[in-house]
C-alpha positions as CSV (number, residue, x, y, z in Angstrom):
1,X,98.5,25.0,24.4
2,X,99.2,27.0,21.7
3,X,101.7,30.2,21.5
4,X,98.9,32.2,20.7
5,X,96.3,30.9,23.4
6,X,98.8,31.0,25.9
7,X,99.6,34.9,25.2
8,X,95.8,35.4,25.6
9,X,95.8,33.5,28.6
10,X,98.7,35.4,30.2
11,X,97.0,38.8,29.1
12,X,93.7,38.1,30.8
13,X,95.8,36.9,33.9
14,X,98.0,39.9,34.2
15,X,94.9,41.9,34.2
16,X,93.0,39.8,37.4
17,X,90.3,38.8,35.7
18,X,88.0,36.2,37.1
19,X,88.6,32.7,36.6
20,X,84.8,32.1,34.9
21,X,85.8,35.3,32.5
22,X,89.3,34.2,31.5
23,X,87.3,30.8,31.1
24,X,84.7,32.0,29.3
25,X,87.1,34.1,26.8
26,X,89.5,31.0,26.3
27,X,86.2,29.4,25.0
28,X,85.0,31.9,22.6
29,X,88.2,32.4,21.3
30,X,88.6,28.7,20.7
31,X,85.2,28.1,19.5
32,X,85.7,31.3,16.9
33,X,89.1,29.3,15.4
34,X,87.4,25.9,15.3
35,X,84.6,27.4,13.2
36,X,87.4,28.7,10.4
37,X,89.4,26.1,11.0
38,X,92.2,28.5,11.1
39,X,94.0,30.0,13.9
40,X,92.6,33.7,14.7
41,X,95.5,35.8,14.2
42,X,94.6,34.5,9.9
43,X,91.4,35.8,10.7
44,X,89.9,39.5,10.6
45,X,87.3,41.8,9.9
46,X,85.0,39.6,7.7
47,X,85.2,36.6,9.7
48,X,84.4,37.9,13.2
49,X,81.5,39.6,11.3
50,X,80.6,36.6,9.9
51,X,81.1,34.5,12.9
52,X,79.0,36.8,15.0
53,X,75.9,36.5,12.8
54,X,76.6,33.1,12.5
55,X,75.6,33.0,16.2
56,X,72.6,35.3,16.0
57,X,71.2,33.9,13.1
58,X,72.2,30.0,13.0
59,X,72.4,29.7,16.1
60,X,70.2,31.9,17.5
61,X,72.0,32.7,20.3
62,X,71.2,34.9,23.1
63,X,72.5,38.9,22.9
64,X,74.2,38.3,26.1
65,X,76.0,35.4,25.1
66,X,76.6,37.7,21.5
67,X,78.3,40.3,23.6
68,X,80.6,37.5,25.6
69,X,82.0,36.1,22.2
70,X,82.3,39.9,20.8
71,X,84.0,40.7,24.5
72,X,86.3,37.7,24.1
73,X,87.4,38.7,20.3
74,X,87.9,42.5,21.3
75,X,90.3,41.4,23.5
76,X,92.0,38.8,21.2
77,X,92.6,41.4,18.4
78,X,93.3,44.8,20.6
79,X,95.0,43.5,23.4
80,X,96.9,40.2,22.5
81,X,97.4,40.9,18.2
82,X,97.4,44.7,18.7
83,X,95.0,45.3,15.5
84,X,93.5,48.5,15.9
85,X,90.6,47.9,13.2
86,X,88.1,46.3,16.0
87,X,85.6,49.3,17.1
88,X,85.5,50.8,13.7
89,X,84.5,47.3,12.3
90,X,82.8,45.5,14.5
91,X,79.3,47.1,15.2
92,X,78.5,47.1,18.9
93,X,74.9,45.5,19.7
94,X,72.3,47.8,21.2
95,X,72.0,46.2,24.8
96,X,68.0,45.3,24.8
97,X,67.4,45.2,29.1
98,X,64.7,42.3,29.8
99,X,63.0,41.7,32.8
100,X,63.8,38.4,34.4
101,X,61.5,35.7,35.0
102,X,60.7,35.2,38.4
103,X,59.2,32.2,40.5
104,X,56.4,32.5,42.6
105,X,56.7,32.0,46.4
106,X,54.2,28.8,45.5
107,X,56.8,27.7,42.6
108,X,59.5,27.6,45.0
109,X,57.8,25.8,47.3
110,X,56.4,23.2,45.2
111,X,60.3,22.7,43.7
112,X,61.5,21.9,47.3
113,X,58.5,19.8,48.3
114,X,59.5,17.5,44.9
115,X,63.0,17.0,45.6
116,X,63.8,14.2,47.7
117,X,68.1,14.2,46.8
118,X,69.2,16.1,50.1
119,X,72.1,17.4,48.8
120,X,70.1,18.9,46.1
121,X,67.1,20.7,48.1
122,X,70.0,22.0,50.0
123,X,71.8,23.8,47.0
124,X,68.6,25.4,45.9
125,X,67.5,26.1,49.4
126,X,70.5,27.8,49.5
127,X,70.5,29.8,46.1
128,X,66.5,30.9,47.4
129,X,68.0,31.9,50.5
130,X,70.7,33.7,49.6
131,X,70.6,35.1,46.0
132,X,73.8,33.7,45.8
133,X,74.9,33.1,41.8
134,X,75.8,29.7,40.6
135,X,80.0,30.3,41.1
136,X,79.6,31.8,44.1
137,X,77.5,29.0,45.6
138,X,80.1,26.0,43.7
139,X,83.0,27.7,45.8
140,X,81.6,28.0,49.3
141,X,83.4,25.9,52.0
142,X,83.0,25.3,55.6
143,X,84.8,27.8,56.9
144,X,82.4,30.3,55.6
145,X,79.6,29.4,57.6
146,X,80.0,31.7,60.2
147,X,76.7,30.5,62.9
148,X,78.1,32.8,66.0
149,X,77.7,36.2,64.2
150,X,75.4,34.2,61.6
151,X,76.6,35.5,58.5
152,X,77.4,33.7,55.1
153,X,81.1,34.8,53.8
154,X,80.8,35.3,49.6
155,X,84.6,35.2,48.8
156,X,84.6,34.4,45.2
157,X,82.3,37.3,44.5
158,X,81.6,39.1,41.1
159,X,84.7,40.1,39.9
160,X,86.6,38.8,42.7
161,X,84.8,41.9,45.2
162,X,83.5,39.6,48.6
163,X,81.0,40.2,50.6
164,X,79.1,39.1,53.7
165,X,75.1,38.1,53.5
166,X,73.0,37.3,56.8
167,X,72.8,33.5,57.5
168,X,68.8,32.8,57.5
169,X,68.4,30.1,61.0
170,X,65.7,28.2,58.8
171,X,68.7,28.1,56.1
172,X,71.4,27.3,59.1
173,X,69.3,24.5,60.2
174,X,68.7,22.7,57.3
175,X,72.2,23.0,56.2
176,X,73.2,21.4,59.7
177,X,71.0,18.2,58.9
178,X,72.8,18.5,55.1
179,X,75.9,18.5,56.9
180,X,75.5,15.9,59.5
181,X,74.3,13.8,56.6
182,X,76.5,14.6,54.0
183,X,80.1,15.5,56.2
184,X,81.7,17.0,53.7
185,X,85.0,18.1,54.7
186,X,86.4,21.2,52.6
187,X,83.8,22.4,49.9
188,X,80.2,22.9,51.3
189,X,79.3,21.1,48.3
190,X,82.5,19.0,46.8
191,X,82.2,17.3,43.4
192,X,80.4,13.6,43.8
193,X,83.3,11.7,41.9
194,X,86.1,14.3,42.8
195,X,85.8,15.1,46.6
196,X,88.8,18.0,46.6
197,X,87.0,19.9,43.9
198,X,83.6,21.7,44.2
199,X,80.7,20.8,42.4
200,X,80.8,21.5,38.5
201,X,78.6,24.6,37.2
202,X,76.8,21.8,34.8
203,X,76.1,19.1,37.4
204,X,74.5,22.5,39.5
205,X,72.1,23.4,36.4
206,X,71.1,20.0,35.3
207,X,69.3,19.2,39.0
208,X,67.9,22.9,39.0
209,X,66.7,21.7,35.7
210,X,65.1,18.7,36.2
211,X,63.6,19.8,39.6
212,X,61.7,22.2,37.6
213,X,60.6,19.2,35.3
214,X,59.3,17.2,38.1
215,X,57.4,20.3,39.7
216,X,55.8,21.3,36.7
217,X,56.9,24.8,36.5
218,X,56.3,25.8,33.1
219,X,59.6,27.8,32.8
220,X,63.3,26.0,32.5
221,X,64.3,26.6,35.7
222,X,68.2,27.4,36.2
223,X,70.1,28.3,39.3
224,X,69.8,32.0,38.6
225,X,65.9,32.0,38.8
226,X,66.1,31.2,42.4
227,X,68.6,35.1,42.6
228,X,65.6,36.8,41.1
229,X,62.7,35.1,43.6
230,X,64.8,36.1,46.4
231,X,65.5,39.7,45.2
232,X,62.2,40.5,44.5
233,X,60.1,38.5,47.1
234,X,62.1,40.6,49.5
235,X,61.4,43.5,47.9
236,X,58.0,42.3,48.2
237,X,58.5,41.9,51.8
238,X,59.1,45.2,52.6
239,X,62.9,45.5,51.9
240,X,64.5,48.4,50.8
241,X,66.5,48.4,47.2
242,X,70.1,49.2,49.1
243,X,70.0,46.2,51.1
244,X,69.0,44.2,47.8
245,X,71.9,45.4,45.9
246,X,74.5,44.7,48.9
247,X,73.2,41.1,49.4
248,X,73.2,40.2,45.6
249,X,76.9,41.9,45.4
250,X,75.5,44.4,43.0
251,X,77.8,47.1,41.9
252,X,75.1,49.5,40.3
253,X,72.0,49.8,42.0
254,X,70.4,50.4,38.5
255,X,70.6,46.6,38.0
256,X,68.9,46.0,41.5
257,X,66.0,48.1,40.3
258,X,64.9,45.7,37.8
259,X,63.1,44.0,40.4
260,X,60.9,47.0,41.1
261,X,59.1,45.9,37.7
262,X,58.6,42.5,38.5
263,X,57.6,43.5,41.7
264,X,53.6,42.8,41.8
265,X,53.7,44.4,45.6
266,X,55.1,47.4,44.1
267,X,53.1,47.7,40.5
268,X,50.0,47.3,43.0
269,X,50.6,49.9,45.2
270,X,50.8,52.6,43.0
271,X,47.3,53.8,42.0
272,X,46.7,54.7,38.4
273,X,45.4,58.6,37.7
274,X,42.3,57.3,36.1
275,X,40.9,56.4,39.8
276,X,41.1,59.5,40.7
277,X,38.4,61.2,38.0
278,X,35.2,62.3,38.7
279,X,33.1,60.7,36.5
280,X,29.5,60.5,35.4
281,X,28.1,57.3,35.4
282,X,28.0,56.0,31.9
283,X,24.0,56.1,30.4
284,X,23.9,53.7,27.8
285,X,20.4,55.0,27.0
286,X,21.7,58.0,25.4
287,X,24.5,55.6,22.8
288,X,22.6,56.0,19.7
289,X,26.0,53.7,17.9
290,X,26.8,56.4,15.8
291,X,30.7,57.5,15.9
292,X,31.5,61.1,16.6
């Protein structure tokens, strides 16, 4: 490890970040000095500018992942170097909100009817159920099965904040016959080749994946598809947006309310004014075709 990477590494520690950030930053930051082929405190202005549109334009990769890598270089150059030049250099992106794609209860169904690999029905059984997201799910052991008081315990939560979420009995059952199958002993779901380790994030999307594939869903399915179906086919079920936000471990209920526009329940239900008018029937007798 080098002097450098190890400062960065002992910055994003001191400040409790989460293990998939401090990952995720580490990564960026490497990926950045790789590109140069230069170590990034020789680097400035022009080459973070350049690297950036390097991504959007060669790469064409996603804003979200634009803003990690722009997250993960702010924090190299402020808080590690101590440059001051970042924010007056470095535009900002305009955050561009998208609604998520979300499966149909039918989708769902027809993902879980096509996988035969227990272990794997069970980890998107468990995502559908839950709206758990993909690190919280990798890190869920035993012990946080709780069937008396039927709740699920989240303790690697979002930015490290935990949570509880009501155990579903269809849910508790199945994972019962997962575990009488399966024994696992520590992690609910441990690593195939390394027992003492939970499954990798990778391993997690590249089943999601290809149960998609054998379903014939015609989008690229990914563990946090099954977050949205839940959120909203609960909202579709008559559930109110405040219990939404506390099982997905939302912090601002703004981001829970995406789902009211996905919602086809909700976009149903409210009438539009045009209903309302008192019309004329429409004589087509009268239409000579000439515009006025």
């Amino acid at each position: 490890m080098t002097p450098l990477r190890k400062r960065m590494l002992d910055e994003l520690q001191l400040r409790n970040l989460a293990e998939a950030t401090i990952e995720a930053y580490l990564k960026a930051v490497w990926r950045f000095a790789r590109h140069f082929g230069k170590s990034p405190d020789q680097l400035g202005p022009e080459h973070v500018r350049e690297y950036l549109l390097h991504l959007r334009n060669d790469k064409d990769d996603s804003w979200n992942t634009l803003q990690v890598n722009r997250g993960a270089l702010k924090f190299l150059y402020c808080r590690v170097l101590k440059q001051k030049w970042f924010d007056e250099e470095i535009a900002r992106p305009k955050r561009r909100p998208q609604l998520p794609d979300v499966l149909s209860v039918e989708q769902v169904t027809r993902i879980l009817d096509c996988t035969h690999n227990l272990k794997h029905w069970t980890i998107m059984a468990t995502f559908y159920a839950t709206g758990l997201r993909c690190n919280e799910l990798r890190h869920l052991k035993l012990s946080d099965i709780d069937s008396r008081q039927m709740l699920l315990h989240v303790r690697e939560g979002k930015g490290s904040v935990p949570r509880k979420i009501a155990l579903s009995p269809a849910l508790l059952e199945r994972l019962k016959t997962y575990y009488r199958w399966r024994k696992p002993v520590d992690w609910l779901f441990p690593s195939k080749q390394r027992n003492t380790e939970p499954l990798n994030e990778g391993t997690i999307r590249t089943l999601c994946r290809n149960a998609g594939r054998r379903a014939g869903t015609p989008i690229l399915v990914h563990p946090h598809l099954f977050r949205h179906a839940c959120a909203t086919h609960m909202l579709d079920a008559g559930a109110d947006l405040r219990t939404i936000q506390v099982l997905l471990g939302h912090a601002d209920i703004r981001t829970t309310a995406r789902y009211l526009h996905v919602s086809l329940k909700h976009l149903h239900a409210a009438s539009s004014p045009f209903d309302a008018l008192q019309l004329r029937p429409i004589d087509r007798s009268q239409d000579d075709g000439r515009q006025r």
